[in-house]
N, C-alpha and C positions, 0 to 999 in steps of 0.2 A: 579422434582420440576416444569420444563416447562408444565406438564401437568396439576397439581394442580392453578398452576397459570395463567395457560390460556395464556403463553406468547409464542411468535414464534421465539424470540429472545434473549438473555442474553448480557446486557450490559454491555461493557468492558469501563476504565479506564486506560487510558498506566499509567505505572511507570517511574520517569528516572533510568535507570540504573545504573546510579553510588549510588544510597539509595534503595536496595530492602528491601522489606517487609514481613521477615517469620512471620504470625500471628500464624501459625499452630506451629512454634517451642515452644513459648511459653505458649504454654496449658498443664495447668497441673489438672484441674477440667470440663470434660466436663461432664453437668448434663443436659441431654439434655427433657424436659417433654412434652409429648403427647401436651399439651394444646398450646406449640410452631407450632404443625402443625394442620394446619385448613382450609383446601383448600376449605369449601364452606362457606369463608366469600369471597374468591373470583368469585364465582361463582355465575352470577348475578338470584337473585331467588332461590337459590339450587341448580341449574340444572347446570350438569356438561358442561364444554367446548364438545366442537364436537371431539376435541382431547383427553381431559379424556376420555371421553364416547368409543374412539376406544379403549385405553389403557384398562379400565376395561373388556373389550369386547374381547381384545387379545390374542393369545396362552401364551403371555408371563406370561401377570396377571393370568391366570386361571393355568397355570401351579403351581402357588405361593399361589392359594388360597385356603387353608387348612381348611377344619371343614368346609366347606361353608355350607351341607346342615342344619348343625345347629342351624344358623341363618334364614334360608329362611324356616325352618320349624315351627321356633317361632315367625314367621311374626306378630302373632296375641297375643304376650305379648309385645311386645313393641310398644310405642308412636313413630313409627317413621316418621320424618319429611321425609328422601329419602331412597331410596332400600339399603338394607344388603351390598347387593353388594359395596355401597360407602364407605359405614362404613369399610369394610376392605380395600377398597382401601385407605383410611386414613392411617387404622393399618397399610399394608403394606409397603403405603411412610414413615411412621414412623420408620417403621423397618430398610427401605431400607437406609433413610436419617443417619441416628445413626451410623449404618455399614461406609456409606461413609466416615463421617466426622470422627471417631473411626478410623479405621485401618491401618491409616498412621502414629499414634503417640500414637500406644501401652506400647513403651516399656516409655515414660517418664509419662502416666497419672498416679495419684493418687488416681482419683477419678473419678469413670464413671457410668453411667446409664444404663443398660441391656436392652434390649428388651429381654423378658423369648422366646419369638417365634425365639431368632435368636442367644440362647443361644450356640448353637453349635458351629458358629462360632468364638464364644468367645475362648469358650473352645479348638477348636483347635489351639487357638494361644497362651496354658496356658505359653507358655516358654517368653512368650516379656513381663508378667503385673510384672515382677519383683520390680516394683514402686508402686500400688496397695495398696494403705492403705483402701479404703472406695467404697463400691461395694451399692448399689439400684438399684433393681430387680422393671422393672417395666411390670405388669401385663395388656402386649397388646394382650392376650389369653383371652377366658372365662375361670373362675374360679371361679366354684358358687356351692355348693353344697346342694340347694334348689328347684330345675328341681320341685318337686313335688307338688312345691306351684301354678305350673302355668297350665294350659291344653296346649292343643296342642304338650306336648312331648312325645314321646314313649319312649318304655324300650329300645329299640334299640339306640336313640339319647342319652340317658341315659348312657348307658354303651360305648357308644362311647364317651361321655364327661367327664366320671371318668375317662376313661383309658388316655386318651389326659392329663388331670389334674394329671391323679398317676403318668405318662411320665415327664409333667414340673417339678415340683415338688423334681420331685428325680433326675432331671438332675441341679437342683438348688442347693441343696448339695453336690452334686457330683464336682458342682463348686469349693466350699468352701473346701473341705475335701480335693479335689489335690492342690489347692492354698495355703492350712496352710501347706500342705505337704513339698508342694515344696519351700514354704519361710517361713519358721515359722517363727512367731509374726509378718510378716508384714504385713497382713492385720488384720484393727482394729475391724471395724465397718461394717455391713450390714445390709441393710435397704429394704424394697419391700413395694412400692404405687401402687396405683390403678389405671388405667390407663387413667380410662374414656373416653376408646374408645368405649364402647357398651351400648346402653342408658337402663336406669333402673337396671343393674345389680351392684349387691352391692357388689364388687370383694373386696375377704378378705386373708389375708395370714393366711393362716390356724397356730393354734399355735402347735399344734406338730410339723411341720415341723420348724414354726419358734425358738422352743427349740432348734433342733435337729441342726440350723445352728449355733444359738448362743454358742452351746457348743464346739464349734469347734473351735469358736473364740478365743483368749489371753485374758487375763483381762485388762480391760480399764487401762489404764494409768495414775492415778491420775486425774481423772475427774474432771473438773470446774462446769460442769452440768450435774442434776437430773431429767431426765423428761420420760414423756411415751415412746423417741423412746429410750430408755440405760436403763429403769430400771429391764424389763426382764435378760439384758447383765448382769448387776452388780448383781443380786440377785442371779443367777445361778452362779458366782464367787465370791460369800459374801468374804468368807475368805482371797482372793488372792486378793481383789483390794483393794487399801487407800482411803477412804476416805476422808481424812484431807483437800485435799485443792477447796472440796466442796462448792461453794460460791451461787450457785443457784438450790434449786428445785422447781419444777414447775409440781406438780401428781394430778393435779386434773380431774373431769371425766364429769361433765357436767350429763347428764342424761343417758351414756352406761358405760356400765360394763364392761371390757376388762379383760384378763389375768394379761396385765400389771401392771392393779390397781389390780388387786388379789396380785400381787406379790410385791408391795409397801405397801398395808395394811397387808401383813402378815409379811413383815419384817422392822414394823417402827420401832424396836431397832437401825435401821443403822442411825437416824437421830441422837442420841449420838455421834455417831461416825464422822459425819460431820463438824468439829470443829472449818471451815471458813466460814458457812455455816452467810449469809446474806440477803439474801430474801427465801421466804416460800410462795410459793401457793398450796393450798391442802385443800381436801373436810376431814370433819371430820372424825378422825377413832374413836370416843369413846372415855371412861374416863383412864384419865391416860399417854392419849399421850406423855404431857409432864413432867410429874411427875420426869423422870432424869435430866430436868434441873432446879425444884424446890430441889430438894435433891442438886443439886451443888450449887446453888445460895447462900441455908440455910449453908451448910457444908464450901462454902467460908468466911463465916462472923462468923465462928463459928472454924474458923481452929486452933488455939492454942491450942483447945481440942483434934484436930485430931492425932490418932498415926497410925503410919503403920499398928502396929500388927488388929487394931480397924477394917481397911478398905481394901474393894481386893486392889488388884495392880491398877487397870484397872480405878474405883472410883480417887484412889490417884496422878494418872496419869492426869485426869482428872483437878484437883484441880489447881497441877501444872502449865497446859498451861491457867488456869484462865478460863473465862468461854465464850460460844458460841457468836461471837457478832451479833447477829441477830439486822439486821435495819427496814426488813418488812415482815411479817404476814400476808395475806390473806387466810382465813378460811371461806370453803365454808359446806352449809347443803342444804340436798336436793335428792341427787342422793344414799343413803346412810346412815350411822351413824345419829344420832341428836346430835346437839350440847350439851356437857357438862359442861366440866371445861377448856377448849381450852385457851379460851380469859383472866382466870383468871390466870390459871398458865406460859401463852405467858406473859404476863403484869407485874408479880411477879418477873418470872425467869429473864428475858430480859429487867427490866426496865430502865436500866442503855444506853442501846444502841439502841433502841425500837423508830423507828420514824413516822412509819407508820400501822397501823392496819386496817386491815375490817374485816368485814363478812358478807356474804349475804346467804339468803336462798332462796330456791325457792318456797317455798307456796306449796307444793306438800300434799293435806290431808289426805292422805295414812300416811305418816309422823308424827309422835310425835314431840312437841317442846317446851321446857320451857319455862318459862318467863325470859327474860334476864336483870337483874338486871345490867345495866352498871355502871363499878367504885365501887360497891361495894367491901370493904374489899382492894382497889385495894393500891397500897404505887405512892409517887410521879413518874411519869413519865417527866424528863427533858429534855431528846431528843426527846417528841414525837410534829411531826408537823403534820402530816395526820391521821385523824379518821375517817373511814365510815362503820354506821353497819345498816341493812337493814335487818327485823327482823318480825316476827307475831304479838311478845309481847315484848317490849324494855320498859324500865325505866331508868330514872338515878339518879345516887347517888347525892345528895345535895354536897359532896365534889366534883364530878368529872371534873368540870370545873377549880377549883383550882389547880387538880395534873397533871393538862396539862398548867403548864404557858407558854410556848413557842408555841404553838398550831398556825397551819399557815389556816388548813380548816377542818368544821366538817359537814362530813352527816348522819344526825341519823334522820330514817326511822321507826315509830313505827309503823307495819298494820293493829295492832287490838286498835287505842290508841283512838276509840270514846268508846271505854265500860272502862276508866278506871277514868275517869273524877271526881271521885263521891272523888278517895283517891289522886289527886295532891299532890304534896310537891313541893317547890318550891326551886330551886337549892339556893347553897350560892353565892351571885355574887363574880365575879372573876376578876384577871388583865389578859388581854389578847391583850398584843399591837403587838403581831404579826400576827392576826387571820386577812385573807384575805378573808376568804369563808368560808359560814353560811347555812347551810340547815337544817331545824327541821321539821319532820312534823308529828305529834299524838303526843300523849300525852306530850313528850320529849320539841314540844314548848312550849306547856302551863307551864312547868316547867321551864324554861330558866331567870333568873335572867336579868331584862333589864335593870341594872345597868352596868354590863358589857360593854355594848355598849361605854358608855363611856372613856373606856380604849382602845378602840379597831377603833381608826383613821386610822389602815391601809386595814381600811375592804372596799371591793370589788364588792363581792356578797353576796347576803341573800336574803333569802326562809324561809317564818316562812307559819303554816298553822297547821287546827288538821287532813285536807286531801290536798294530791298533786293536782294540778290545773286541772289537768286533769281527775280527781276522777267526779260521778257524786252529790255526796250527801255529807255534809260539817255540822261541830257539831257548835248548841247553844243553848246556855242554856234555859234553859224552864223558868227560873227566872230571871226575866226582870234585878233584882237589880242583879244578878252575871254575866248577862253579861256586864254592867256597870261597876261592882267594881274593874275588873283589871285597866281602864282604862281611860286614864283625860281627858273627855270630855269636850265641849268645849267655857263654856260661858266664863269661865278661874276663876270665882268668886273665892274669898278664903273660900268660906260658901262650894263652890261644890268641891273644891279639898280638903278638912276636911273631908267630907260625903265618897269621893270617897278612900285616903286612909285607913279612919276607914272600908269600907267596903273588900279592898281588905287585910286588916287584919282577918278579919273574916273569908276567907274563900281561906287564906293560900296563898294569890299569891300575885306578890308586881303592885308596880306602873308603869304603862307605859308613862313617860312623852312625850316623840316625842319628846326631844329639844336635842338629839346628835347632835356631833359634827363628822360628818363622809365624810370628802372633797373627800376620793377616793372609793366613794360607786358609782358603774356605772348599778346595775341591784339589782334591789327588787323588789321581788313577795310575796304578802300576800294574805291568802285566808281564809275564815269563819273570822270569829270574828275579827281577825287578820286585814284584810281589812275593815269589816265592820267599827270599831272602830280608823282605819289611820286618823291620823292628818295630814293635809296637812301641816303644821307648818313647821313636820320633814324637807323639802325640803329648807327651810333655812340654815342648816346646810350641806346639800348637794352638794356642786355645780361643783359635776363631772355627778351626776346622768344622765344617759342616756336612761335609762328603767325601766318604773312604769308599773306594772302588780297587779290590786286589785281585788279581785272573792271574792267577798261575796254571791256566786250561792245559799245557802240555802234561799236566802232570795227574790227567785223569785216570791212566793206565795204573797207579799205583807204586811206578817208580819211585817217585820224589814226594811223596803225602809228606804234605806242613803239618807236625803234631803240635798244637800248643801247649806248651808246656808253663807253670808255675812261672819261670822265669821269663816269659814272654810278656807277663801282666803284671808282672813286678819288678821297680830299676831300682839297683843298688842305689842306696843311701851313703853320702859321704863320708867316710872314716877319718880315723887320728893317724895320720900314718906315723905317732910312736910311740901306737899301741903294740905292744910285741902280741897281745891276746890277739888283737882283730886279722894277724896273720895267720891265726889257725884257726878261728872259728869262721863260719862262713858270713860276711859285711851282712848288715841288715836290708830288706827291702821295704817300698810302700809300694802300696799300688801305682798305676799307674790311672789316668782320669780324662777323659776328654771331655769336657764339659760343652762342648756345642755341638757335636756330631748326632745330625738328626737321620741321616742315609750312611748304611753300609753294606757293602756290595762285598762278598766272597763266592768267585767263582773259580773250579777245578777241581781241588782235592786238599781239605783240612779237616782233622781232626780235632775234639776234642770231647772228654769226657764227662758226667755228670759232675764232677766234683770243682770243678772249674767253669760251670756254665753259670751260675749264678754272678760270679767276679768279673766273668764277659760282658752278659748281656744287662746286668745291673747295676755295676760300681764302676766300671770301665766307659759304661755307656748310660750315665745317667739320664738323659733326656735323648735318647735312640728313639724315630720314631715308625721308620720304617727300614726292615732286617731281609736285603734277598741274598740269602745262605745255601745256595742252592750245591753249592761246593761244599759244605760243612756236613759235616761224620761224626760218628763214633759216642754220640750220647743216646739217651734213651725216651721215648715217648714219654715216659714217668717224668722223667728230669727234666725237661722242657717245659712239661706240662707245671709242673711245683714251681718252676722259676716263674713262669709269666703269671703264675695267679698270684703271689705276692711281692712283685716287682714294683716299684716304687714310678719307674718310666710312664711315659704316654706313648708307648708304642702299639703301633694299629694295625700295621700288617707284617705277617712273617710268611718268608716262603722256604720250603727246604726239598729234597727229593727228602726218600725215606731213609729213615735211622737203619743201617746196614742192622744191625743187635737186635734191634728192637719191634721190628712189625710185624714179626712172630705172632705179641702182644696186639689184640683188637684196641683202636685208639679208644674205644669205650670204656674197657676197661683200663685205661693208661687213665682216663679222666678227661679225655678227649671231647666234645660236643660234637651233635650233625645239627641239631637247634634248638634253639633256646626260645624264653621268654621273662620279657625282664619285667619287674613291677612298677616300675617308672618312666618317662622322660630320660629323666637325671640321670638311670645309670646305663644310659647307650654309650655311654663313653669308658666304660669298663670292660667291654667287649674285644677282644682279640682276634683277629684272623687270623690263620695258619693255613696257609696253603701247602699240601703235598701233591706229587703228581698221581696221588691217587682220589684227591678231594679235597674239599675245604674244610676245617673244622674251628672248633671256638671255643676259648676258653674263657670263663668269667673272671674276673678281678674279688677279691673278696669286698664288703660281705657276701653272703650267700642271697641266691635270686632261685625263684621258681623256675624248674627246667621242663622242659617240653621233652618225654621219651628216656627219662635216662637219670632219674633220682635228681640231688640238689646240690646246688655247689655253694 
């Protein structure tokens, strides 16, 4: 290690003697992994010490360094940062260090890590591992049996690397088969990682050999968990192992194909048989999955019918311990299978105990995928509080928001919901006073009953959109009147909210008032129409809000430009309705106030003018601290400039494109800064940023400070 670390000396610590300190006695898991030894982050540049450099250089290293020309023949397959040579000299302290620390407390570990290059030594001490539950084999060898895919090897480097690899290999069973020998059942488990000591090589535990050690092994011991490094173990001893007190699996595969998953989707009968089984993550295996816990569920509410003679043993058995209580569901498509009937018969079977469900796909168009009609056919769900499904094609049932009343957060993702526009249906509104988090985006928003809202005071966050904010292109309607008819625009007349709910009857979606009541909403993002059509109002009812994000990006072309107007920042105040005056004069307004919004986000195309920027960015926004307005139009560098220097906020950063009117005007002459110089400390915090895509500029706060280039502010 003094050579890895370039040190000349090892710093000692006295003890007092009357409290010594065995650390070494108390180890009973050393797992010791390659990525602990890393001697060229000490090395300053890569470049070894003067002392490594002799060390690799040495009789003693060269005596130890096995296979070298293997590497230094494949010079020219790998990316490498320094010579082969260091690389094993890595492998080597790694091997070396394991040994060290390993060999003086053989006989109490449990659990140890191998190095395969220094397995021999293991193995001549098989008589002390009599403790030995749990053995991982880690592969600081090459073991690749791919040579062909690369140039630069010969047949000769070839057959010297299988024979090295048939040597580990079968000196790694040889392990296992005198260790069950000589203590049967005490060792459980064996595991083999990769080592990542040789760069680019994708070291794999071959599965023959990994069958061959698994079968060697005992059957697991009533498992708590199911997952890709045990399910080979358990499927090779189906019969011999219980699974009863099964409470988590966890087989899913992402986008590679493993044996392991061969070996889970060929024997998903064992998931009956997991009967504490409580969370579930797993990529689809097809229809039917769960069709034994729709038969137990039906046959449970159906039991007075049931006779012995009717049902196997196994079924009856079944009955008796009542049914699986599954809490969470994650179902994945993409790598495999398409989704079927997963979610309907998950939902059916387990709705009693059922709190959390998703499914996501991956968009893979190799892939077939339904349409997934969510909530369909589905019965109440009372313990579900988490829903998130992430999908091509997603709909929802007009009941589905009703059979989730406890519902804490929902993310429903529809990918394809701009082409469905045409058949909306608009959910039933629902009670939802526990719903904290809000995420809708296709088609799924535009159905969402905005009556709910009003139930729903303990909401936090929400994301309504028909695309996610970061999508380039955003749905509206071609039909001026349907993009209007969901929503109470805002002269507030009773002549326009008459027009406006008859029109959002006509074409099946209800009312968007904006006058919830939602104190612990801290972050809302609306985009397309969504944003377009936000009433600022809503933020009366808001006063935890901390983050406004509105993208109305479809409407950069100049079709549909948001102008705000006076009435946008100011909501009618309540009248006498028998005042005969107050029906002809127009009701009074106040402003409108958001008192905790420190982020606001306006992306696409809004206007507004000088005469109403002061009411935005200061009274609307009293404590705003950072403005990306990069959608905002229509005022003037002057006007900007006058608001931010005597605005009362502690806002720090602004970004905008350029004022369409105004950059005619040099921003220097607007009152602009390129920089400054202030007279203090103290007043670095009167400093403004403004970002345009043409520069940064800066404006003072008063009083006035000496400027650098450009007179004084």
């Amino acid at each position: 290690m003094s050579h890895a670390l370039r040190a000349k000396t090892i710093a000692t610590r006295s003890i007092r003697a009357h409290s010594p300190l065995h650390y070494f006695s108390h180890i009973r898991y050393l797992n010791l992994q390659p990525a602990a030894i890393l001697p060229e982050l000490f090395w300053y540049l890569g470049n070894p010490s003067p002392e490594a450099e002799m060390c690799m250089r040495g009789p003693e290293f060269t005596h130890i360094y096995r296979a070298c020309d293997l590497l230094q023949h494949c010079n020219r397959r790998f990316d490498f940062t320094y010579q082969p040579i260091q690389m094993y000299h890595r492998a080597v302290l790694y091997g070396e260090v394991s040994w060290a620390l390993t060999s003086s407390i053989l006989e109490q570990l449990q659990s140890v890590s191998i190095p395969v290059s220094h397995l021999d030594r293991f193995s001549n001490n098989m008589t002390s591992f009599g403790s030995l539950e749990h053995v991982e084999f880690i592969l600081d060898e090459v073991i690749d049996n791919h040579w062909e895919r690369y140039s630069g090897v010969t047949q000769e480097i070839e057959i010297q690397s299988e024979a090295r690899q048939a040597e580990i290999l079968a000196a790694m069973v040889q392990f296992i088969r005198e260790h069950t020998q000589r203590f049967p059942g005490r060792l459980r488990t064996v595991l083999c990682s990769n080592g990542g000591l040789w760069c680019d090589l994708d070291q794999k535990w071959p599965e023959e050999n990994r069958s061959e050690i698994l079968r060697l092994l005992p059957p697991l011991r009533r498992p708590v968990t199911l997952d890709r490094d045990n399910v080979q173990h358990i499927t090779l001893h189906l019969d011999e192992t219980d699974l009863r007190c099964v409470q988590n699996i966890k087989c899913h595969r992402s986008f590679s194909f493993g044996a392991w998953f061969a070996a889970f989707k060929d024997n998903r009968h064992l998931l009956q048989r997991c009967r504490a089984l409580k969370n579930l993550e797993m990529d689809a295996l097809g229809p039917g999955t769960f069709k034994w816990a729709v038969q137990e569920k039906k046959s449970l509410k159906s039991r007075q019918d049931i006779s012995y003679q009717d049902k196997s043993r196994l079924a009856y058995q079944c009955l008796e311990r009542d049914l699986v209580p599954l809490e969470r569901a994650h179902v994945k498509e993409g790598a495999g299978e398409p989704l079927t009937d997963e979610l309907d018969d998950i939902t059916f079977a387990f709705s009693q105990t059922l709190k959390s469900l998703k499914f996501s796909s991956f968009y893979l168009p190799s892939i077939p995928s339904r349409s997934i009609h969510l909530g369909q056919g589905w019965v109440e769900l009372p313990s579900m509080e988490h829903i998130s499904v992430f999908a091509r094609q997603l709909s929802v049932d007009r009941h589905f928001f009703k059979l989730c009343p406890n519902l804490k957060s929902a993310r429903l993702y529809d990918g394809d919901g701009q082409n469905c526009r045409q058949e909306i249906t608009t959910c039933l509104p629902a009670d939802l006073p526990q719903l904290e988090s809000l995420c809708l985006i296709g088609g799924c928003a535009l159905q969402f009953h905005p009556t709910t809202f009003h139930s729903s005071t303990k909401l936090q966050v929400m994301s309504m959109g028909s695309r996610r904010s970061g999508d380039a292109n955003y749905f509206f309607p071609a039909d001026g009147a349907a993009l209007y008819g969901s929503f109470d625009l805002q002269n507030n007349s009773p002549e326009t909210i008459t027009f406006t709910q008859m029109r959002a009857a006509e074409i099946v979606r209800t009312l968007w008032t904006w006058d919830w009541h939602l104190p612990n909403l801290n972050h809302l993002a609306l985009t397309d129409e969504f944003a377009y059509q936000f009433q600022f109002r809503m933020l009366c009812g808001c006063s935890s809000l901390g983050s406004l994000d509105l993208n109305n990006n479809m409407t950069v072309d100049g079709r549909h430009d948001r102008i705000l107007s006076y009435a946008d920042l100011f909501v009618r105040c309540s009248i006498d309705s028998n005042s005969d005056d107050q029906l002809i004069k127009a009701p009074p307004r106040k402003a409108i106030v958001a008192p905790a919004l420190r982020n606001l986000r306006l992306m696409g195309s809004w206007k507004i003018d000088d005469s109403l920027l002061s009411q935005f960015l200061t009274t609307m926004t009293p404590n705003l601290d950072c403005l990306d307005a990069f959608g905002l139009r229509g005022f003037t560098l002057k006007g900007l400039k006058d608001v931010v220097k005597t605005q009362p906020n502690k806002i720090k950063r602004i970004y905008f494109r350029r004022p369409e009117r105004s950059f005619e005007e040099s921003a220097v002459k607007a009152g602009l800064l390129k920089s400054y110089r202030l007279n203090s400390r103290k007043d670095k915090g009167r400093v403004v940023k403004i970002h345009f895509e043409e520069g940064m500029y800066f404006v003072l706060k008063n009083p006035p400070v000496v400027v650098v280039g450009g007179g004084s502010e």
